[in-house]
Every structure is written in structure tokens, then in C-alpha cells.
C-alpha positions as CSV (number, residue, x, y, z in Angstrom):
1,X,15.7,-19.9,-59.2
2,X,18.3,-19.6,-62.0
3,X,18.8,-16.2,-63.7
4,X,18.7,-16.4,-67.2
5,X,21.3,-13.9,-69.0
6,X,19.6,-11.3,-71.1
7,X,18.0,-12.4,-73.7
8,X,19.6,-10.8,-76.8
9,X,23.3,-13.3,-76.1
10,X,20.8,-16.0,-75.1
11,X,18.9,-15.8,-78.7
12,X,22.6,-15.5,-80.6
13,X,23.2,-18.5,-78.7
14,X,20.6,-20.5,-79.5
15,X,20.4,-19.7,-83.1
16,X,24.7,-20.5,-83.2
17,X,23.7,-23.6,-81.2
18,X,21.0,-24.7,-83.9
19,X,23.6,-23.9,-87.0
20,X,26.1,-26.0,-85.7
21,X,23.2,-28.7,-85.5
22,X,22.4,-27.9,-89.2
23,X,25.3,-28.0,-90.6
24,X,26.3,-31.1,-88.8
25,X,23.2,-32.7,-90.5
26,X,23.8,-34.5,-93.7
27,X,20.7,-34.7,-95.1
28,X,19.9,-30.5,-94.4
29,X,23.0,-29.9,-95.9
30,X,22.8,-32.6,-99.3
31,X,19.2,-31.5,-99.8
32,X,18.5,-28.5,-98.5
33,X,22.1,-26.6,-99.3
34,X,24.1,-28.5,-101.5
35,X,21.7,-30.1,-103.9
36,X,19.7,-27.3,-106.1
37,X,22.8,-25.8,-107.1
38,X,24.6,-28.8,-108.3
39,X,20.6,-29.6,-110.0
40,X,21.0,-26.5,-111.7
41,X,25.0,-26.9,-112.7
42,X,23.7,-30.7,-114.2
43,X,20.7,-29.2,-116.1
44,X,22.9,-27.3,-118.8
45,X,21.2,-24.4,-119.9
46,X,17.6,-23.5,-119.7
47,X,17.4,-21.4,-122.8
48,X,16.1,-16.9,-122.4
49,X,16.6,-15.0,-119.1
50,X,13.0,-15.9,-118.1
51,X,13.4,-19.9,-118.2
52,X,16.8,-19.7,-116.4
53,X,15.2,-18.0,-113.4
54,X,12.6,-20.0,-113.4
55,X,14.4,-22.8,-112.9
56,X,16.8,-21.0,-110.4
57,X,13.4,-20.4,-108.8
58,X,12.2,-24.1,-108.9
59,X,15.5,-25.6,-107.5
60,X,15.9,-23.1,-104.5
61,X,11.6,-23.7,-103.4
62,X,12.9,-27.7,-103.4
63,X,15.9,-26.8,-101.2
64,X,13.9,-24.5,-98.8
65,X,11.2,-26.7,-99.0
66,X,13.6,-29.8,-97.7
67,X,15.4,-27.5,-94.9
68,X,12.6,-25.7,-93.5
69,X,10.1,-28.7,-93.5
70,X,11.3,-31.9,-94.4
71,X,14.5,-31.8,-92.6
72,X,13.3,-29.4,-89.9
73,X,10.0,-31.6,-89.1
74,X,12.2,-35.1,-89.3
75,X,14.3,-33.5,-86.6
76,X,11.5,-32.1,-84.2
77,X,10.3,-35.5,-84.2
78,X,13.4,-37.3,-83.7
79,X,14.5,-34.7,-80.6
80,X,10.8,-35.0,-79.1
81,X,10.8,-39.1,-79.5
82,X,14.3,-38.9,-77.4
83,X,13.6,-36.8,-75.3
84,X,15.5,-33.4,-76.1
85,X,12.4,-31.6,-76.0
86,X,11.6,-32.7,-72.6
87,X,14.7,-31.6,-71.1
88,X,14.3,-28.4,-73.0
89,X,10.9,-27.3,-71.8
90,X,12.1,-28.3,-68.2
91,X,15.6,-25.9,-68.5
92,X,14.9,-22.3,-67.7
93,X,14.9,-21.5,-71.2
94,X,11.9,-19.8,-72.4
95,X,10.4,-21.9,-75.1
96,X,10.0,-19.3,-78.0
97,X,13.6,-18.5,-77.3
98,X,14.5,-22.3,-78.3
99,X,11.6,-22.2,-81.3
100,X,13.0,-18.5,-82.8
101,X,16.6,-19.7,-82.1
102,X,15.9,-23.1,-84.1
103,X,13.8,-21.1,-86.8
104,X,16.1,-18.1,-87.7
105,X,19.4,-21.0,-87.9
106,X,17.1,-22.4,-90.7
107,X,16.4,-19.2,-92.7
108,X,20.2,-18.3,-92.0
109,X,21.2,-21.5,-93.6
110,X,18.4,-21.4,-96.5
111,X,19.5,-18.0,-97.5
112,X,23.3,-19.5,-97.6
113,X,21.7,-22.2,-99.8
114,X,19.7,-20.3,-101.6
115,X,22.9,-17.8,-102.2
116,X,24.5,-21.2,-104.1
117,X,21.9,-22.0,-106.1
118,X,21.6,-18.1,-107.2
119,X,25.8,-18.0,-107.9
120,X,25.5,-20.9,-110.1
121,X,22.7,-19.1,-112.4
122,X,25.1,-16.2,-112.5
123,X,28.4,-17.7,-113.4
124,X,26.8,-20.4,-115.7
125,X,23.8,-18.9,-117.6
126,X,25.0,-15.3,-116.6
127,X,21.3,-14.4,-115.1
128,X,21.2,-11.2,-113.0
129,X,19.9,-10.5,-109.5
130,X,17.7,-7.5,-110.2
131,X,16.8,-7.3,-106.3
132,X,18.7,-9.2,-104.1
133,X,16.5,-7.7,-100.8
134,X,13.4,-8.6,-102.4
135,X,15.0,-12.3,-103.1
136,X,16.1,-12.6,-99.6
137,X,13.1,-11.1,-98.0
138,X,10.6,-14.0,-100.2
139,X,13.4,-17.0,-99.0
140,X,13.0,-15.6,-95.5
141,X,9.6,-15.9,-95.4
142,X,8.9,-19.0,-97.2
143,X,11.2,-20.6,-95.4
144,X,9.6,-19.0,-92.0
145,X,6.3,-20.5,-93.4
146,X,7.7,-24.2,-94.2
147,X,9.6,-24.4,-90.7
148,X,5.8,-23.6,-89.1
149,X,4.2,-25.6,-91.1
150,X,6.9,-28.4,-90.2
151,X,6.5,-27.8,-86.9
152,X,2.9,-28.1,-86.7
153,X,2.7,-31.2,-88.6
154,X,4.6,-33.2,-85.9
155,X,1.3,-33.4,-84.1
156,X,0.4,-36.6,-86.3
157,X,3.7,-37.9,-86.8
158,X,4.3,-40.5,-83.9
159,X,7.7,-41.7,-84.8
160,X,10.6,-40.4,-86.3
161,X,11.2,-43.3,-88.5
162,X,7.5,-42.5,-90.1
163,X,8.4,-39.1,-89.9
164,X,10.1,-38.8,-93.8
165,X,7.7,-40.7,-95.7
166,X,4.9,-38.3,-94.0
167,X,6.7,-35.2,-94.9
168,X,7.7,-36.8,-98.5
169,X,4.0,-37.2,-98.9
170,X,2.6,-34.2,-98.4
171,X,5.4,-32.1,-99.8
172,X,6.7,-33.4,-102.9
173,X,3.4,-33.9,-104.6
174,X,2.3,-30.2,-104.1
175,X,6.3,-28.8,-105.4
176,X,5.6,-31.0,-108.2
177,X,2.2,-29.7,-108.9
178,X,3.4,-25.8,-108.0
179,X,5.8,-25.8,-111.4
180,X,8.8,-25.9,-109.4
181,X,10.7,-28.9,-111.3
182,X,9.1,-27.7,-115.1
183,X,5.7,-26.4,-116.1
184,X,3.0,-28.6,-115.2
185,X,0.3,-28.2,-118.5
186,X,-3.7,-29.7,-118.3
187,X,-4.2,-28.6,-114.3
188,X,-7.8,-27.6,-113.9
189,X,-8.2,-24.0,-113.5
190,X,-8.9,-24.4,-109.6
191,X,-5.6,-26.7,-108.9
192,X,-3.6,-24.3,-110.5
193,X,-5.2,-21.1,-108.5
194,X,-4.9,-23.5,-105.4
195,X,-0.9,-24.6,-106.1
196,X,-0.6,-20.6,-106.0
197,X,-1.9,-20.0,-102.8
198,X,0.6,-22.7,-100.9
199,X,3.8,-22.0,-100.3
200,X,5.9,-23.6,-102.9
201,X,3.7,-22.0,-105.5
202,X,4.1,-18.4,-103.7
203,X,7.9,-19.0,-103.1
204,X,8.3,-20.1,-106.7
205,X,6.7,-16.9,-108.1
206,X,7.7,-14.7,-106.3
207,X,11.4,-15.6,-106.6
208,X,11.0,-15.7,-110.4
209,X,9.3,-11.8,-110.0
210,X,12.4,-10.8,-108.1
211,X,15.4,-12.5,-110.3
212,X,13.2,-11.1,-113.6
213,X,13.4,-7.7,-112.4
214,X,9.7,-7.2,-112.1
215,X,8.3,-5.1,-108.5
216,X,8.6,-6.9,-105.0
217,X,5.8,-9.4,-105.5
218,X,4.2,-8.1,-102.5
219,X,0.8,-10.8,-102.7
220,X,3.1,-14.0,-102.7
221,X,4.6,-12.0,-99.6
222,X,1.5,-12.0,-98.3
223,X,0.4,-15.6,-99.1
224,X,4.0,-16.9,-97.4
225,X,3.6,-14.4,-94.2
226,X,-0.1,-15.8,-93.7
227,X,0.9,-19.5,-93.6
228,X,3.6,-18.4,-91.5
229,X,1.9,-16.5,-89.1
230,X,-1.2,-19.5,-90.0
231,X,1.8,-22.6,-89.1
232,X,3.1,-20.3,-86.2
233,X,-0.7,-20.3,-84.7
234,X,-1.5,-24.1,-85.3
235,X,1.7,-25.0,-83.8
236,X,0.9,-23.5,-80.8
237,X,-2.0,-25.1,-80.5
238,X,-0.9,-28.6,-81.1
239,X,2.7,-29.4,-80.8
240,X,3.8,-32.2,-78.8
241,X,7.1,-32.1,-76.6
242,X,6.7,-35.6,-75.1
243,X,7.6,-38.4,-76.8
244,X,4.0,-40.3,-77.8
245,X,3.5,-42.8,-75.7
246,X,3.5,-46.6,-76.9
247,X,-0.2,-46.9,-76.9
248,X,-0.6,-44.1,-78.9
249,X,2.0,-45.2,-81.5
250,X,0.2,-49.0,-81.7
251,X,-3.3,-47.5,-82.3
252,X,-1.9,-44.9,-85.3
253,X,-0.1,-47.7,-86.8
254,X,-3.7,-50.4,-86.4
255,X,-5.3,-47.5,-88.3
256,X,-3.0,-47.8,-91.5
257,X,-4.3,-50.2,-93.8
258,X,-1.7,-52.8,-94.8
């Protein structure tokens, strides 16, 4: 039986071993890293303190939001349809060890991205960071709560060319609806109570609380730690690490209208 090597060099392994993956990654880096900032550079000035971080706020939920699902899902998929995944679960390697390792690279590198995005509200519109734990503590967790989320979501994604438009779908719509791109006016009392309570909403407010100065906002907190902990659970429960078989790929795609 191999003997693993203890697991503390093992985890700073994997998580140097998922980085190097990331940053190798165009698409995690353009969207994820890269783009908010240069949004934010392009958008000229929003006007008072409280609009500027706001829109610092908005652009960094899009960039976590396309690391720590869109990116992170798309690539689940595309290791499990090759087989990566496979050949993972059968190495000695336990599989949290893989999962924390590939989840912490992701928070490391939306933390780097987020640091961008904040820089450019600094130097351009000279907006402060009142509490730069409290920031990094809400990115941690939201994007903690987008990389479960991703993961559990590639239950129902059976290929990984289908896998973008799926994750496009169902995230884009609800960032858009959360206020992260510009106040969304006319939602119905319940929508807007409901964008709160999902984690572009929570990661948008509460970033805006921390970069205005305000206390730690300790119930967006809350709302990102329980779809963490909520995605982390599910996930569990349903993820795949074979590759769906054909079958199963010819009957999802007979149930899509054309």
C-alpha cells in the first residue's frame, strides 16, 4: 500500500498544483482576474464614495462569480469528461485533499483578483479600504460558496461543451438582477428580498458595507457561509467523477426542445 506523506505538504501541494492550473487558464484569468479591474478603469468615475464602491463591489461579485463557478464548474466537467477525475479518485490521494486543494487555489487567486479590482478604485477614484479583513473574509467566503455551488451543479451538466451556456444561464441572470452591474429599479418586493439571500446579492453587500466603512456585515456572512456549507453538502451528495456515459448524454440532449 503506498504511504501518503503527511498531509499538511500534501495540501500545499495540491493547492500550488491547482494555481498553476489557474493561472494557466485564460478564461479564469481574462474573466475572473484581469477583467473587473480593467471594467472599473473603463467606467471613468462613478461619482461620491458610496457609488464608487458600489461599483468596486459589483465588478469584483462578476469576477468571483466567473472564477469560483463559471470557470471552476467548466473545468470540473471538462476533467471529469476526460477522465482526470477518474484517475484521481483511484490515486491514494484522499478526495477532500484534491477538493480543499482545488477550492482554496480559487479563493487564493480571487482574493489576488479581487486585490486588482480594489487598487484600481484606490489609485483612480481614491476610495479607501476601511477593513481590509472584513473584505477578504466576505471574498473568501463567497467565493467558497460559488466554488460549491459550481461543484454541485456538474451533476446535470453532461458535457463540457454544454457546460458554459448552463453556467452563463443560471448565473448571469441572478448578478444582473443582484445590482451588481447598476441598480436594478421596479423588482417586486420579494425578488429583491430573494436577490439578497443568493450569493451575488450577499457578496455585493457586503463588500460595499466593508469598503464604506460600516461594521463587518456579519448576516451576508452568514447568508454566503450557509450556501457554502449548503453547496459543500449537495455536492457530496451528487457529484459525478465518471464521465456520463453516451446513453446518458443522448437522452439529456432528446429532452431539450429544439
Amino acid at each position: 500500500m503506498t504511504e501518503l506523506p503527511p498531509i499538511a505538504p500534501l495540501l500545499v501541494r495540491q493547492v500550488r498544483y491547482h494555481l498553476r492550473l489557474l493561472v494557466r487558464n485564460p478564461r479564469a484569468m481574462t474573466t475572473g482576474v484581469l477583467l473587473p479591474g480593467l471594467l472599473l478603469f473603463l467606467r471613468g468615475s462613478p461619482g461620491h464614495a458610496d457609488e464608487v464602491a458600489g461599483a468596486v463591489a459589483g465588478l469584483t461579485a462578476l469576477g468571483v462569480g466567473m472564477l469560483g463557478y463559471a470557470s471552476f464548474a467548466a473545468s470540473l466537467v471538462t476533467a471529469r469528461e476526460s477522465g482526470v477525475l477518474r484517475r484521481w479518485r483511484a490515486s491514494p490521494l484522499p478526495s477532500w485533499c484534491y477538493f480543499t486543494g482545488r477550492i482554496t487555489a480559487t479563493v487564493v487567486l480571487a482574493l489576488a483578483g479581487t486585490a486588482i479590482t480594489v487598487a484600481v478604485g484606490v489609485v483612480e477614484f481614491g476610495s479607501p479600504v476601511h477593513d481590509p479583513v472584513g473584505l477578504a473574509l466576505v471574498i473568501g467566503l463567497g467565493a467558497l460558496a460559488f466554488a460549491a455551488l459550481g461543484t454541485a451543479v456538474t451533476r446535470v451538466i453532461a458535457t463540457a461543451d454544454s457546460a458554459q451556456p448552463v453556467l452563463m444561464f443560471t448565473y448571469l441572470p441572478v448578478l444582473f438582477l443582484s445590482g451588481a452591474l447598476g441598480p436594478v429599479n421596479g423588482l417586486p418586493a420579494w425578488v429583491a428580498g430573494l436577490m439578497h439571500r443568493l450569493p451575488p446579492g450577499a457578496l455585493v453587500n457586503g463588500m460595499s458595507a466593508t469598503l464604506r466603512g460600516g461594521t463587518l456585515p456579519l448576516g451576508d456572512l452568514a447568508v454566503l457561509g450557509a450556501w457554502g456549507i449548503g453547496g459543500l453538502v449537495l455536492a457530496c451528495v451528487v457529484f459525478r467523477w465518471d464521465p456520463v456515459p453516451p446513453s446518458a448524454r443522448t437522452a439529456k440532449t432528446a429532452r431539450v426542445p429544439a
